[in-house]
One Martini backbone bead per residue (centre of mass of N, CA, C, O) as a GRO file, in nm:
protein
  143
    1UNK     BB    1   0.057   0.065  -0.017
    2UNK     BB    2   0.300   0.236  -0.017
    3UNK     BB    3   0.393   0.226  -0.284
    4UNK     BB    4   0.108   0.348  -0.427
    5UNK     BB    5   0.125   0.637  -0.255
    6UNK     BB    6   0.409   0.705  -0.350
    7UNK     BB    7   0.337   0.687  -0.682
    8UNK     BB    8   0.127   0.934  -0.631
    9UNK     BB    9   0.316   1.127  -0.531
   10UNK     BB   10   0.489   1.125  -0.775
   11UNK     BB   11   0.338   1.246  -1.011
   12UNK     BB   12   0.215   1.462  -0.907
   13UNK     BB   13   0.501   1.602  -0.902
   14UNK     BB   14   0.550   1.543  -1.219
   15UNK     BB   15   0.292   1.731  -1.292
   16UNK     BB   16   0.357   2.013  -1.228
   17UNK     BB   17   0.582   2.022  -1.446
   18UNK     BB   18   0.472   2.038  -1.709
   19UNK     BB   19   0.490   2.354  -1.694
   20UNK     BB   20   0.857   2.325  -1.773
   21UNK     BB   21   0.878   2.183  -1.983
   22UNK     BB   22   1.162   2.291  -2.224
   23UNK     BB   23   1.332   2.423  -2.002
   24UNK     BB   24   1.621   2.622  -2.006
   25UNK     BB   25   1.978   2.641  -1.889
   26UNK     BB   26   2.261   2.849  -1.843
   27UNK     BB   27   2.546   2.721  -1.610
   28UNK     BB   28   2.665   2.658  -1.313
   29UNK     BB   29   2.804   2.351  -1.151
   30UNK     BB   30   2.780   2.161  -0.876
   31UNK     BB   31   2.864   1.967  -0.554
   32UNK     BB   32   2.809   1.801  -0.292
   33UNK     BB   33   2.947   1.804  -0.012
   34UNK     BB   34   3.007   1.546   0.218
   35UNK     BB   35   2.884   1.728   0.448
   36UNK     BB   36   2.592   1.667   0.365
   37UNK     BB   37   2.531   1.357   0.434
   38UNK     BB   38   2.244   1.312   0.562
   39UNK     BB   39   2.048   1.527   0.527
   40UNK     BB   40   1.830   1.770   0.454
   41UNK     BB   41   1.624   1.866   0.235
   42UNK     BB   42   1.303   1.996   0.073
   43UNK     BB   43   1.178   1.710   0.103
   44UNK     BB   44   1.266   1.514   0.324
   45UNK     BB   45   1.500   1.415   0.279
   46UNK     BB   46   1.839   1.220   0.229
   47UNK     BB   47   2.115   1.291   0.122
   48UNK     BB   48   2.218   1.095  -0.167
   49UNK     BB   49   2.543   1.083  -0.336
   50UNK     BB   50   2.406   0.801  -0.544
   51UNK     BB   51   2.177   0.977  -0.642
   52UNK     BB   52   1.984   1.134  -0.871
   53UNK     BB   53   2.052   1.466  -0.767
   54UNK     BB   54   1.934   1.776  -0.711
   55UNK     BB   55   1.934   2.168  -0.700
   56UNK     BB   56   1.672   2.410  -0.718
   57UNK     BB   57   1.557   2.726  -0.685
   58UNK     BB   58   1.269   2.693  -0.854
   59UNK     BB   59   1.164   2.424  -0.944
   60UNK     BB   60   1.005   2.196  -0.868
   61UNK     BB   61   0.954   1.921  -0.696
   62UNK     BB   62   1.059   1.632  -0.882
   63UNK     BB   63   1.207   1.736  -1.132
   64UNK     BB   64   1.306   1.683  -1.425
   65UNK     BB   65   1.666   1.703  -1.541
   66UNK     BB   66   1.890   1.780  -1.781
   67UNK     BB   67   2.231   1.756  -1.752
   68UNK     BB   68   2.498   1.911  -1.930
   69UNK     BB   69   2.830   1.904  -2.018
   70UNK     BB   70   3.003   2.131  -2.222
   71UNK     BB   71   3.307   1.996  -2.213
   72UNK     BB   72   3.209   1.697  -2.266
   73UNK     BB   73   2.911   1.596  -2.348
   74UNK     BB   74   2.721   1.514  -2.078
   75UNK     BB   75   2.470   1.332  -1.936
   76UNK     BB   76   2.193   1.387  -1.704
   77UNK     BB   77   1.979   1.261  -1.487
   78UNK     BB   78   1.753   1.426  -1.262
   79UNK     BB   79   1.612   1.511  -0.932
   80UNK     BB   80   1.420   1.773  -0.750
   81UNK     BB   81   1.539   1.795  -0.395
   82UNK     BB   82   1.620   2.095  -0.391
   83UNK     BB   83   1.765   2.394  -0.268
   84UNK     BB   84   1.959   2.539  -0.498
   85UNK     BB   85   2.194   2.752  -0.541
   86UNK     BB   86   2.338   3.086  -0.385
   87UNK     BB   87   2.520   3.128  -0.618
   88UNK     BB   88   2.629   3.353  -0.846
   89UNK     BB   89   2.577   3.126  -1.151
   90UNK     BB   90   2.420   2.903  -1.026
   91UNK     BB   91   2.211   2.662  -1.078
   92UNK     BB   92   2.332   2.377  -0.965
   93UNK     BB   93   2.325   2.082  -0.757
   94UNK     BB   94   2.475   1.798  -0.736
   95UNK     BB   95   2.552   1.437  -0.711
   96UNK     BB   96   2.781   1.267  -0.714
   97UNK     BB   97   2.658   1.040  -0.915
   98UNK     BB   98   2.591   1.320  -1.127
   99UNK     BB   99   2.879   1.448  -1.170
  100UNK     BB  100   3.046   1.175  -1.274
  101UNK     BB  101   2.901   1.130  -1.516
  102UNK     BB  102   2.988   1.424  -1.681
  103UNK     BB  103   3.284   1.527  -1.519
  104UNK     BB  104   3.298   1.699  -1.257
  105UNK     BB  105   3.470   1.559  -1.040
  106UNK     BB  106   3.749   1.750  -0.948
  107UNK     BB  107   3.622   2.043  -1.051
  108UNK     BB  108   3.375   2.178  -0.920
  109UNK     BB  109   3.322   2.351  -1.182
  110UNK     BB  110   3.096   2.408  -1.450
  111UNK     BB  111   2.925   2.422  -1.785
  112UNK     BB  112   2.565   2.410  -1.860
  113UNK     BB  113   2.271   2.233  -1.914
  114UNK     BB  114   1.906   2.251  -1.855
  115UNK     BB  115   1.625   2.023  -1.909
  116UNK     BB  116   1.322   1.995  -1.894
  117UNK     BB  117   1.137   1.736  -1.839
  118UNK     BB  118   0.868   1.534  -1.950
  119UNK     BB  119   0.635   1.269  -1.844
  120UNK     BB  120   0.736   1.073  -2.070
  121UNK     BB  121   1.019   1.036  -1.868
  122UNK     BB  122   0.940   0.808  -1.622
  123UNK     BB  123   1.176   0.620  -1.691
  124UNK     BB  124   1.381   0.765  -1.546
  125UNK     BB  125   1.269   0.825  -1.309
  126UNK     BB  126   1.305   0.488  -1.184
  127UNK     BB  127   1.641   0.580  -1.232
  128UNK     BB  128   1.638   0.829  -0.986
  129UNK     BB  129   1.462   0.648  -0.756
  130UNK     BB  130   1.393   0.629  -0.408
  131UNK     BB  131   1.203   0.387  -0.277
  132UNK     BB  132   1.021   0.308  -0.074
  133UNK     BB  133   0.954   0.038   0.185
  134UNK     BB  134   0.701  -0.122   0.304
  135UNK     BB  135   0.784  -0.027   0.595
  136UNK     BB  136   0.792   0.263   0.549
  137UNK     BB  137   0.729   0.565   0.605
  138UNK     BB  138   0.669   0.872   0.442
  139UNK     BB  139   0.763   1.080   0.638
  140UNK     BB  140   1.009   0.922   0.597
  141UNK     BB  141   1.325   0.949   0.492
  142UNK     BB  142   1.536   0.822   0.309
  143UNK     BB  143   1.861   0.677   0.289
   0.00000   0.00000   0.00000
């Protein structure tokens, strides 16, 4: 039953984002100090630096977002669950597993570019997410 919850919480955030899939921009991308790791994010989730996640100003929460690395021309999909950056001309902050996809871990700063994917892009969102266990309440946050 939570999983069939979770799921259902799961679209309804992914429906939100229909109105700016489409939308790019181009910025500065970094990632996540270790010393995020297992605290909370905007999303009441805790930072998981192996998961594809990243933090963005705007975008609704849940949203996915394709960010290329210019330099590399590498991209992946991530899932957004917190807030920031909040340093100017930085866009995202990406998951170390979603950094070192790019080629970005050890360089600290990159340009980027992100696309927010729509509601059709759901199977990369399976990729990207990680679910409650059955036993596990909805309120606690996944580790």
């Amino acid at each position: 039953m939570n999983l069939l919850v979770s799921l259902l919480l799961l679209m309804g955030g992914v429906k939100s984002a229909e109105k700016s899939a489409g939308v790019s921009q181009k910025g500065k991308a970094t990632y996540y100090a270790s010393k995020f790791a297992g605290r909370m994010t905007s999303f009441g989730e805790r930072v998981n630096l192996k998961a594809f996640t990243a933090a963005h100003r705007t975008l609704p929460l849940n949203t996915l977002i394709e960010v290329t690395n210019l330099k590399t021309m590498k991209s992946v999909v991530v899932r957004v669950n917190d807030r920031g950056p909040f340093t100017k001309g930085h866009i995202v902050d990406l998951s170390h597993a979603a950094a070192s996809a790019i080629g970005l871990m050890g360089k600290g700063v990159t340009n980027v570019t992100l696309r927010v994917l729509d509601k059709s892009r759901v199977g990369d969102l399976m990729s990207v997410l990680t679910v409650p266990d059955m036993n596990q309440s909805l309120m606690q946050p996944v580790l």
